[in-house]
TIVO-2410 file (N, C-alpha, C; in nm, 3 decimals):
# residues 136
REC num residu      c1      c2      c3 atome chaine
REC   1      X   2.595  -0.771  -1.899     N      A
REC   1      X   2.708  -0.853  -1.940    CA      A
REC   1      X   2.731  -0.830  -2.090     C      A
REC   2      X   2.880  -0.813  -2.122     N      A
REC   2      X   2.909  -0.791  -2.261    CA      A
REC   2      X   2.876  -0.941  -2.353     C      A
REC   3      X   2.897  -0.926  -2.446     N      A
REC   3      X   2.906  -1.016  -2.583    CA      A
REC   3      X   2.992  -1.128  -2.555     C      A
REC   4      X   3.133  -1.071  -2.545     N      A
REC   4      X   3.279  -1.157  -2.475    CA      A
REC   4      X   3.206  -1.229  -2.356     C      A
REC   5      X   3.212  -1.164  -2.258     N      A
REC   5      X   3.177  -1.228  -2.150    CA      A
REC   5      X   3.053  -1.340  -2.105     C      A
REC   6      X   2.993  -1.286  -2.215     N      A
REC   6      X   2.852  -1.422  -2.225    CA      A
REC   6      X   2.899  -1.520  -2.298     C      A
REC   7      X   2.962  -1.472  -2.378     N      A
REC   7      X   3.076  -1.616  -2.465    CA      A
REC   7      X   3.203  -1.695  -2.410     C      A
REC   8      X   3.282  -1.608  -2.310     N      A
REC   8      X   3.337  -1.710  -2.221    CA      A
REC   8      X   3.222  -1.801  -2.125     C      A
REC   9      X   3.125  -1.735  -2.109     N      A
REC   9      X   3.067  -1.841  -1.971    CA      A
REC   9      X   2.982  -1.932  -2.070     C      A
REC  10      X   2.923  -1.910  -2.178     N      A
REC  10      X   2.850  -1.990  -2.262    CA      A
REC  10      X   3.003  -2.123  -2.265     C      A
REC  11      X   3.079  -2.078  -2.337     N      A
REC  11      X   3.196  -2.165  -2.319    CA      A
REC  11      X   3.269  -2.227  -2.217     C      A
REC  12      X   3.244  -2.199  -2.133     N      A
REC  12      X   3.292  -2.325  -2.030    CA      A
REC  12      X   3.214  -2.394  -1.977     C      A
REC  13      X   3.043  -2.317  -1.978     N      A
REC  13      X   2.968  -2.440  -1.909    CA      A
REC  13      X   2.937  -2.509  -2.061     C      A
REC  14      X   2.974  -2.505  -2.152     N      A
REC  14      X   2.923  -2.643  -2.246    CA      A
REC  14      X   3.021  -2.694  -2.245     C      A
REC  15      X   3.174  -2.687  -2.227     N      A
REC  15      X   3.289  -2.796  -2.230    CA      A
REC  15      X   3.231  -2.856  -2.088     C      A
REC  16      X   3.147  -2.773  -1.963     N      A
REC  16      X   3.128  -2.882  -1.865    CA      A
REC  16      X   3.082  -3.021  -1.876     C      A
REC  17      X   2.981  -2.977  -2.002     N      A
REC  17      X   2.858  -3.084  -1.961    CA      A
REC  17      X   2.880  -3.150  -2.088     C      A
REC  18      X   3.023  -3.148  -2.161     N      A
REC  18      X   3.041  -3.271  -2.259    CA      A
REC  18      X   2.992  -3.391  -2.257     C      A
REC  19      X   3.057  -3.461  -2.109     N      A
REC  19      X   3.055  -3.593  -2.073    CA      A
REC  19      X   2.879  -3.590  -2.072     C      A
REC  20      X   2.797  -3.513  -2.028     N      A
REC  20      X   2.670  -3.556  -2.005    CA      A
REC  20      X   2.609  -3.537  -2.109     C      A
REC  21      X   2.623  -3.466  -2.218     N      A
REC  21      X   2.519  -3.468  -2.325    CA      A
REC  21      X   2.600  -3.634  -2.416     C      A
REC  22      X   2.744  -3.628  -2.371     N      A
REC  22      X   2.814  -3.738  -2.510    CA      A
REC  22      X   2.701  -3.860  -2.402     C      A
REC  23      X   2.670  -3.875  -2.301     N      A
REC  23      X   2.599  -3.984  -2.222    CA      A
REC  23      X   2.457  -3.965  -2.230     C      A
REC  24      X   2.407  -3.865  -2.299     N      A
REC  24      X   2.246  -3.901  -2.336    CA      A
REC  24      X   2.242  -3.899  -2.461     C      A
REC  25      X   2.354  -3.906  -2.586     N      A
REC  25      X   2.320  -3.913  -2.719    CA      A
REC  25      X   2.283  -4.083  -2.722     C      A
REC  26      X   2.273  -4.118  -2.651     N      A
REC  26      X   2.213  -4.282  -2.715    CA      A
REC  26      X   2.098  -4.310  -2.609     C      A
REC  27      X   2.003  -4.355  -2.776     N      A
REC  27      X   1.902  -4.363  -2.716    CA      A
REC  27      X   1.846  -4.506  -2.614     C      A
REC  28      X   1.939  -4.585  -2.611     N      A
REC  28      X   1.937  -4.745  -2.530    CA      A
REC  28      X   1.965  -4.667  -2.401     C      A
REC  29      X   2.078  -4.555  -2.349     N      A
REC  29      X   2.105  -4.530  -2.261    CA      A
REC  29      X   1.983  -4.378  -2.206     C      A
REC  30      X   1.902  -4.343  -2.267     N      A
REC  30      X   1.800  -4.291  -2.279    CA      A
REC  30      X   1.708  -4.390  -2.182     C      A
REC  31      X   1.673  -4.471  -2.275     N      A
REC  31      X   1.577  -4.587  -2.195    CA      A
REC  31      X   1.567  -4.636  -2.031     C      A
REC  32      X   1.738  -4.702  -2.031     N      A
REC  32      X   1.771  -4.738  -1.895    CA      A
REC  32      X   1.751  -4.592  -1.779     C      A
REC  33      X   1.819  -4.458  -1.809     N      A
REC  33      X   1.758  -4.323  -1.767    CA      A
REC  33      X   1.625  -4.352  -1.701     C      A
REC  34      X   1.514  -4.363  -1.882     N      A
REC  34      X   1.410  -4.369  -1.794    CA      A
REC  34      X   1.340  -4.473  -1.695     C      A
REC  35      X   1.404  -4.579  -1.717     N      A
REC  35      X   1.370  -4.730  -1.584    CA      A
REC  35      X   1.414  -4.674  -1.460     C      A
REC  36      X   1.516  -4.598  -1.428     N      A
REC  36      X   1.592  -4.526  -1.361    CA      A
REC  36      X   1.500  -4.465  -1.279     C      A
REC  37      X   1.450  -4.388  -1.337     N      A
REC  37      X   1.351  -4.235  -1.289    CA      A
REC  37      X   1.235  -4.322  -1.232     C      A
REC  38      X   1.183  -4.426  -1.339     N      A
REC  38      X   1.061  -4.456  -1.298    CA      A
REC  38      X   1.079  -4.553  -1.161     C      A
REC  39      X   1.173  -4.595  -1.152     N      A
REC  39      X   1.231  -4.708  -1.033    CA      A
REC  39      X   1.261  -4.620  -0.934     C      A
REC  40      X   1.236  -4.471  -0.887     N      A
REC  40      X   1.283  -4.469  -0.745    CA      A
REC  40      X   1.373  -4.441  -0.652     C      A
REC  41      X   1.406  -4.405  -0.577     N      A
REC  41      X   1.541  -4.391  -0.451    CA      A
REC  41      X   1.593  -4.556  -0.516     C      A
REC  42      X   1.481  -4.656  -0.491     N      A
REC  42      X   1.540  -4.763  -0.458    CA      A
REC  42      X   1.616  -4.880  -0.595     C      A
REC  43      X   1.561  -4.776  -0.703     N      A
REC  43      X   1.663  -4.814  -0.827    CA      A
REC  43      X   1.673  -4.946  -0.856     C      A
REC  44      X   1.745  -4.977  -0.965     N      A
REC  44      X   1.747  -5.130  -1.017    CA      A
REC  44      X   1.862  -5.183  -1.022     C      A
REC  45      X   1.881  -5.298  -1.049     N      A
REC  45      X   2.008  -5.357  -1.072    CA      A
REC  45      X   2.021  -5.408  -1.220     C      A
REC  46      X   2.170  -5.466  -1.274     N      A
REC  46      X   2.164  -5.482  -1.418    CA      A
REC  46      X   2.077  -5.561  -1.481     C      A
REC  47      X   2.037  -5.690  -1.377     N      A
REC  47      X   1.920  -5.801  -1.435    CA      A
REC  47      X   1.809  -5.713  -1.432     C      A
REC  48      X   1.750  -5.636  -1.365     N      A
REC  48      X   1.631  -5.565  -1.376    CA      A
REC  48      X   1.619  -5.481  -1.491     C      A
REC  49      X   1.759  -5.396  -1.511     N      A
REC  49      X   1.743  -5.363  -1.668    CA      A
REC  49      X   1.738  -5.424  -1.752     C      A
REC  50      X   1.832  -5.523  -1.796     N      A
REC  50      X   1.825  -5.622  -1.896    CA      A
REC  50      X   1.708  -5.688  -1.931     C      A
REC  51      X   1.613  -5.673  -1.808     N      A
REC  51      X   1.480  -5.758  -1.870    CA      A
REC  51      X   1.409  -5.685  -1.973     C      A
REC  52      X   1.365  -5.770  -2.036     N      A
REC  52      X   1.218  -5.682  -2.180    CA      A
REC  52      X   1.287  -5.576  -2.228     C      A
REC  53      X   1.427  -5.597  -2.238     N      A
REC  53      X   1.530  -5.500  -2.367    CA      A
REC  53      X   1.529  -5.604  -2.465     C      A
REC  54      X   1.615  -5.564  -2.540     N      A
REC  54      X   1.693  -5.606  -2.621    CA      A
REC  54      X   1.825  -5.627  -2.615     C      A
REC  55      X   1.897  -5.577  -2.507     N      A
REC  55      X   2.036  -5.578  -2.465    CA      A
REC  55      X   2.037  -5.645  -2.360     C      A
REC  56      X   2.185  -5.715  -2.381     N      A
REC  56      X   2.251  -5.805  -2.276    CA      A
REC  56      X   2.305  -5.704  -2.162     C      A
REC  57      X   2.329  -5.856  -2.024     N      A
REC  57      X   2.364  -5.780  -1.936    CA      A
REC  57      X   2.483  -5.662  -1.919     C      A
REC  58      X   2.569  -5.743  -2.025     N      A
REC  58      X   2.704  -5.637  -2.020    CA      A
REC  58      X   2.735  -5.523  -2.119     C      A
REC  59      X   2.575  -5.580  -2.209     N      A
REC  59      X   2.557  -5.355  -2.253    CA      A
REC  59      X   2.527  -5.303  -2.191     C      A
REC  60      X   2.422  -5.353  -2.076     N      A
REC  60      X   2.361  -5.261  -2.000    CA      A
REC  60      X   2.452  -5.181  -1.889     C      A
REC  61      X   2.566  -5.347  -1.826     N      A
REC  61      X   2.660  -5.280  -1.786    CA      A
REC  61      X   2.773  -5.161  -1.806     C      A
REC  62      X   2.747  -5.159  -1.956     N      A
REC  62      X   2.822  -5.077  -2.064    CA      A
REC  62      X   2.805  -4.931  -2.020     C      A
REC  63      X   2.656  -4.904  -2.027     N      A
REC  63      X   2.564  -4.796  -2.009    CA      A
REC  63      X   2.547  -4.770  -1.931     C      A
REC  64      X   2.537  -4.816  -1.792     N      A
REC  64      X   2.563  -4.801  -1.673    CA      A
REC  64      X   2.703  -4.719  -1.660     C      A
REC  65      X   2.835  -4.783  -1.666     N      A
REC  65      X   2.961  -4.711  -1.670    CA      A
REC  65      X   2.952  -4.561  -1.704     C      A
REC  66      X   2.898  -4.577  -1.825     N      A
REC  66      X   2.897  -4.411  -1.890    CA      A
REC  66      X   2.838  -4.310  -1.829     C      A
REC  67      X   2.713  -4.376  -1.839     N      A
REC  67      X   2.612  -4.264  -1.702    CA      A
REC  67      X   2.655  -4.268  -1.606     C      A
REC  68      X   2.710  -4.349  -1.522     N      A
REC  68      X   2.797  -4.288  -1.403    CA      A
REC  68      X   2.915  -4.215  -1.401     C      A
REC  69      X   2.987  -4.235  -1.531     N      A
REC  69      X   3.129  -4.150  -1.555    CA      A
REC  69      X   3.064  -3.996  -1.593     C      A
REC  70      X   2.937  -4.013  -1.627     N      A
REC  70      X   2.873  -3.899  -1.657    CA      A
REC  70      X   2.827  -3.792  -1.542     C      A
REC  71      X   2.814  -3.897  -1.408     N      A
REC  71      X   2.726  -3.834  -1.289    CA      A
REC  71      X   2.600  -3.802  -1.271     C      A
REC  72      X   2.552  -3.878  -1.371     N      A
REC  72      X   2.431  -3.894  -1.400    CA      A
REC  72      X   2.316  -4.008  -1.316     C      A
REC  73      X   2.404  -4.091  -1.250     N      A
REC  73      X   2.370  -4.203  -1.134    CA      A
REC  73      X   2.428  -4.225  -1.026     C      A
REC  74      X   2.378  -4.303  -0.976     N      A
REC  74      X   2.501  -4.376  -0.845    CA      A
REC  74      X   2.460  -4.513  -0.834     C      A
REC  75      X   2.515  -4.532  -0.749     N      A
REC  75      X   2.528  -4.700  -0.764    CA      A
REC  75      X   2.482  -4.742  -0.581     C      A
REC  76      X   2.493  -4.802  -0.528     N      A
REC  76      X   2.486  -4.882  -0.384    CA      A
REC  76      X   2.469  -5.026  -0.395     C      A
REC  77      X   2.594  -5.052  -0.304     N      A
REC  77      X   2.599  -5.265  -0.319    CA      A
REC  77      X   2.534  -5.286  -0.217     C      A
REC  78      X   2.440  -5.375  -0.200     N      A
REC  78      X   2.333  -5.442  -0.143    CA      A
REC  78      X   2.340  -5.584  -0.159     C      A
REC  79      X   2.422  -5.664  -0.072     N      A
REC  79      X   2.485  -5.796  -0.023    CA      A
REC  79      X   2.538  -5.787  -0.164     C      A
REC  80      X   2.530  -5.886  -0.285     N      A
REC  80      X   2.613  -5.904  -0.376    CA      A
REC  80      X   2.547  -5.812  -0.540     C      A
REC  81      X   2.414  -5.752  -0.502     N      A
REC  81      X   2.370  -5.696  -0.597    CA      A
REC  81      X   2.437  -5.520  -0.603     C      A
REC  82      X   2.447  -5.446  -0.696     N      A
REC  82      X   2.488  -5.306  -0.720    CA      A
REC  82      X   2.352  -5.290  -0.769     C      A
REC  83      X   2.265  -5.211  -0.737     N      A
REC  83      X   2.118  -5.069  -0.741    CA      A
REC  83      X   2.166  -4.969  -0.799     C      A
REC  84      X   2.136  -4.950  -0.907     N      A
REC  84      X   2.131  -4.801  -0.981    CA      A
REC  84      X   2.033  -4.744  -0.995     C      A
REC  85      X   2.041  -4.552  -0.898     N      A
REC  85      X   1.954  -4.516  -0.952    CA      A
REC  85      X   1.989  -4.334  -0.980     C      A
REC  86      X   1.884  -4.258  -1.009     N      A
REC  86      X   1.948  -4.155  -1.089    CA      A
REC  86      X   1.981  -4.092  -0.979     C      A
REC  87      X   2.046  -3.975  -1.060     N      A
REC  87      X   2.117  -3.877  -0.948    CA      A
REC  87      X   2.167  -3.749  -1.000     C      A
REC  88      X   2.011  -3.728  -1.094     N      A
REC  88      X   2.061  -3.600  -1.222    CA      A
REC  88      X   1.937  -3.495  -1.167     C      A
REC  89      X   1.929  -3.450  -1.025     N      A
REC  89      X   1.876  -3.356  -1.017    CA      A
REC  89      X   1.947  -3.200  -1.027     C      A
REC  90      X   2.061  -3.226  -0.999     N      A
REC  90      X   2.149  -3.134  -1.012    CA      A
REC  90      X   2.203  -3.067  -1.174     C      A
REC  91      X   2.223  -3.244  -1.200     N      A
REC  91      X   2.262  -3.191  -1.349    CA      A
REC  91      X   2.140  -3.136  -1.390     C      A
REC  92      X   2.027  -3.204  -1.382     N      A
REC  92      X   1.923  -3.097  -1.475    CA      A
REC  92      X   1.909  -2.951  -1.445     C      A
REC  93      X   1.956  -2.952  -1.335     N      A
REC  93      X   1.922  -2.792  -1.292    CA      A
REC  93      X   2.033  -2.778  -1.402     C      A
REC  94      X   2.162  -2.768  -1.354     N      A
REC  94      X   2.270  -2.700  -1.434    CA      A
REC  94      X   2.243  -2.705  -1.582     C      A
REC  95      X   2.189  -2.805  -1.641     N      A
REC  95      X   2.177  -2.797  -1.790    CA      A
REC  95      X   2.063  -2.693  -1.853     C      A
REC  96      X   1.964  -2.693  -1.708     N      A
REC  96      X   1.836  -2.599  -1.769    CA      A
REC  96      X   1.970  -2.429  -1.729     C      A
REC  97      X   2.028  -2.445  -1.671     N      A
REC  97      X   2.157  -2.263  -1.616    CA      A
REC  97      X   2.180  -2.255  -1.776     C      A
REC  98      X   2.260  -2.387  -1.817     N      A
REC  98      X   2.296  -2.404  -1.948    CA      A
REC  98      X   2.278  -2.335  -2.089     C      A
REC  99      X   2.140  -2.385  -2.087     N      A
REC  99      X   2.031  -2.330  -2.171    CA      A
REC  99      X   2.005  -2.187  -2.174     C      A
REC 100      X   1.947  -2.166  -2.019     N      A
REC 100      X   1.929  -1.997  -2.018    CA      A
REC 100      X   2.084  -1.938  -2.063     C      A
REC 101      X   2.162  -1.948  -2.036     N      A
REC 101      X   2.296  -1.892  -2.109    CA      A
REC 101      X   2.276  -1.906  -2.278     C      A
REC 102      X   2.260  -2.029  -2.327     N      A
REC 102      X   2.241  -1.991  -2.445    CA      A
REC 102      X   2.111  -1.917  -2.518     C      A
REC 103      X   2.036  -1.907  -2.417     N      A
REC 103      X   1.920  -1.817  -2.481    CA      A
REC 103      X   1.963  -1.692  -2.443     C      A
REC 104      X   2.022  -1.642  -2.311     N      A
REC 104      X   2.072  -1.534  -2.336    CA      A
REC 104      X   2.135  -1.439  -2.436     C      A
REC 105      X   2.251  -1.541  -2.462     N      A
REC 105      X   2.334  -1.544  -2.567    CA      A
REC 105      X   2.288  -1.490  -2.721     C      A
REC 106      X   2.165  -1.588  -2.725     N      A
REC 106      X   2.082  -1.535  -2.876    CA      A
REC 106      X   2.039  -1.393  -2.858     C      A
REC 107      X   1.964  -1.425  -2.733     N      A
REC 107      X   1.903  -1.214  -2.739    CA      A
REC 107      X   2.019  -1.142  -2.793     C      A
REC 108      X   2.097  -1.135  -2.753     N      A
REC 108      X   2.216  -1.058  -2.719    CA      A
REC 108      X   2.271  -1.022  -2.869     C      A
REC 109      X   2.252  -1.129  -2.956     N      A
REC 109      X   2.307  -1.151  -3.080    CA      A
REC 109      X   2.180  -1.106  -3.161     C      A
REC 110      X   2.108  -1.115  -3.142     N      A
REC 110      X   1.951  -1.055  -3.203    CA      A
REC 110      X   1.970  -0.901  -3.218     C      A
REC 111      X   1.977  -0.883  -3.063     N      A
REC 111      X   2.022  -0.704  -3.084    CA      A
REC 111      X   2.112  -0.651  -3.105     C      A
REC 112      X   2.243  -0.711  -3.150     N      A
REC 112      X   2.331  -0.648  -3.219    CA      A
REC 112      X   2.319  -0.715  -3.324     C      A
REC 113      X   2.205  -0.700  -3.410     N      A
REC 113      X   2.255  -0.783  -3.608    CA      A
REC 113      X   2.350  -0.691  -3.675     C      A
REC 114      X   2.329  -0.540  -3.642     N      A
REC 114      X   2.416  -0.482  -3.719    CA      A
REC 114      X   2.561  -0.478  -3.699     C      A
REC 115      X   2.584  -0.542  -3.525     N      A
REC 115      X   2.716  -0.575  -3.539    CA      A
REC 115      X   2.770  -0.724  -3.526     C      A
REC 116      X   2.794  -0.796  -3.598     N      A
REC 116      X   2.838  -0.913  -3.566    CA      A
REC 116      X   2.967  -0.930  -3.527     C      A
REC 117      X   2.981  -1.038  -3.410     N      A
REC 117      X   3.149  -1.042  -3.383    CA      A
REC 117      X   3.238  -1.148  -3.544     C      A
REC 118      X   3.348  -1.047  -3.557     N      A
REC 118      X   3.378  -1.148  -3.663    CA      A
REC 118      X   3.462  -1.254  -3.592     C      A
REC 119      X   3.569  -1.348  -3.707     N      A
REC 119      X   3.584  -1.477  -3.635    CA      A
REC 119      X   3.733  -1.452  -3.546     C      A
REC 120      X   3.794  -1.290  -3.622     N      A
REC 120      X   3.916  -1.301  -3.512    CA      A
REC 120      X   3.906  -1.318  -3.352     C      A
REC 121      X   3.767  -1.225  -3.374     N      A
REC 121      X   3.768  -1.206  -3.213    CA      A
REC 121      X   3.678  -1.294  -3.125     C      A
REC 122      X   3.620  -1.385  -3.196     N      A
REC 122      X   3.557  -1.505  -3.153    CA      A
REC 122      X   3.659  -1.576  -3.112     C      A
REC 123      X   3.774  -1.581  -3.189     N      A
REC 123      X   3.879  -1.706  -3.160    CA      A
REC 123      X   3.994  -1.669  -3.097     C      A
REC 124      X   3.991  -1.509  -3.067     N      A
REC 124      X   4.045  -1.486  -2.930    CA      A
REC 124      X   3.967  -1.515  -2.804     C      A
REC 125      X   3.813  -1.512  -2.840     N      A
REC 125      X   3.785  -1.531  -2.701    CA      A
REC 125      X   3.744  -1.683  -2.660     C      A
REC 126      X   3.782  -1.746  -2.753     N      A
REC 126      X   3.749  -1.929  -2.724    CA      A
REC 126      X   3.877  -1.915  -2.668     C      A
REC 127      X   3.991  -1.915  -2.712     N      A
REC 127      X   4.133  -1.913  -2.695    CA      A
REC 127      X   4.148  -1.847  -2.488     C      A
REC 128      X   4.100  -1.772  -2.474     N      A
REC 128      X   4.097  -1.704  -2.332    CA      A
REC 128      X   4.003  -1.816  -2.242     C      A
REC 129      X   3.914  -1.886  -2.358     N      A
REC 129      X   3.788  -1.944  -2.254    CA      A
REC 129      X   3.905  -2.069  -2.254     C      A
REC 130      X   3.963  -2.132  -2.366     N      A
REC 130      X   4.041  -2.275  -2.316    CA      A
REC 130      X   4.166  -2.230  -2.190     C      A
REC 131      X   4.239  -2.129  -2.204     N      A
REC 131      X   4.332  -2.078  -2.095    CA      A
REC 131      X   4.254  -2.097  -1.974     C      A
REC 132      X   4.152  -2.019  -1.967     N      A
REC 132      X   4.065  -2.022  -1.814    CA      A
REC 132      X   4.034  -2.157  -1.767     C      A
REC 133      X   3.999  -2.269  -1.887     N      A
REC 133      X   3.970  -2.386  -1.836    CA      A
REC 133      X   4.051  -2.467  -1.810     C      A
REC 134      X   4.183  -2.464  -1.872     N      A
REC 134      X   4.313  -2.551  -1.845    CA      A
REC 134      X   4.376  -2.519  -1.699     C      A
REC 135      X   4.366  -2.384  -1.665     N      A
REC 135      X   4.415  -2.341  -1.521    CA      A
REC 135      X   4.335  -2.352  -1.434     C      A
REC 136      X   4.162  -2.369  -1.411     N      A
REC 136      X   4.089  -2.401  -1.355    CA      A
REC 136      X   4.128  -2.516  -1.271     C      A
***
C-alpha cells in the first residue's frame, strides 16, 4: 500500500471513531465504563452507578447518553428500571484495526525520511479522504 492510500484509510477510520474517543476523554465517564465491565451481561442501572461517586443521578444519566450515542453500551428496560451494560467488544477490536493503521503509517514514514510528503499533497489527499466520506 502506497503513502496516499494509507493516509486515506488512516483518515476515515479516525473521523470514524470521533464520537468514541470524544466519549472516553472524561475520566467520570471512564469510571462508569469500568462499573460497566466489572458488572457483567447483567449491567447496572443509574442508582447503581451513582452510588460511592461523587456524581448525581442525572450526570450519570449524562454519561450514560454519550456512551451510548457513542455505541459504546446498550441499555435494556427491566419493569421500570433501564440496565446498562457495555457493548465495546467490537469497538475495541476496531480501535486496536485503528491503531495498527497508525503504526503502519509510522513505518511507512520512517522509511521514507528522505522523502517527506509536503503539505500540498497531504491536503489533496485529506480533501479526497473528506469527498469519500461525505458520499459514503
Amino acid at each position: 500500500m502506497n503513502q496516499e492510500e494509507e493516509l486515506l484509510k488512516l483518515f476515515k477510520n479516525v473521523n470514524d471513531f470521533i464520537p468514541i474517543f470524544q466519549a472516553l476523554a472524561d475520566s467520570e465517564r471512564l469510571l462508569i465504563l469500568l462499573k460497566l465491565f466489572y458488572a457483567g451481561s447483567n449491567g447496572k442501572n443509574v442508582t447503581e452507578l451513582s452510588g460511592k461517586t461523587r456524581l448525581s443521578r442525572p450526570a450519570v444519566s449524562h454519561h450514560l447518553k454519550v456512551l451510548k450515542a457513542a455505541g459504546i453500551i446498550n441499555s435494556r428496560k427491566d419493569g421500570t428500571q433501564v440496565y446498562y451494560s457495555l457493548d465495546a467488544k467490537q469497538k475495541i477490536s476496531n480501535i486496536e484495526s485503528l491503531v495498527n493503521v497508525l503504526l503502519n503509517h509510522l513505518k511507512m514514514i520512517d522509511a521514507n525520511q528522505g522523502q517527506p510528503m509536503n503539505d500540498d499533497a497531504l491536503e489533496r489527499i485529506v480533501s479526497k479522504a473528506r469527498g469519500m466520506i461525505k458520499s459514503a
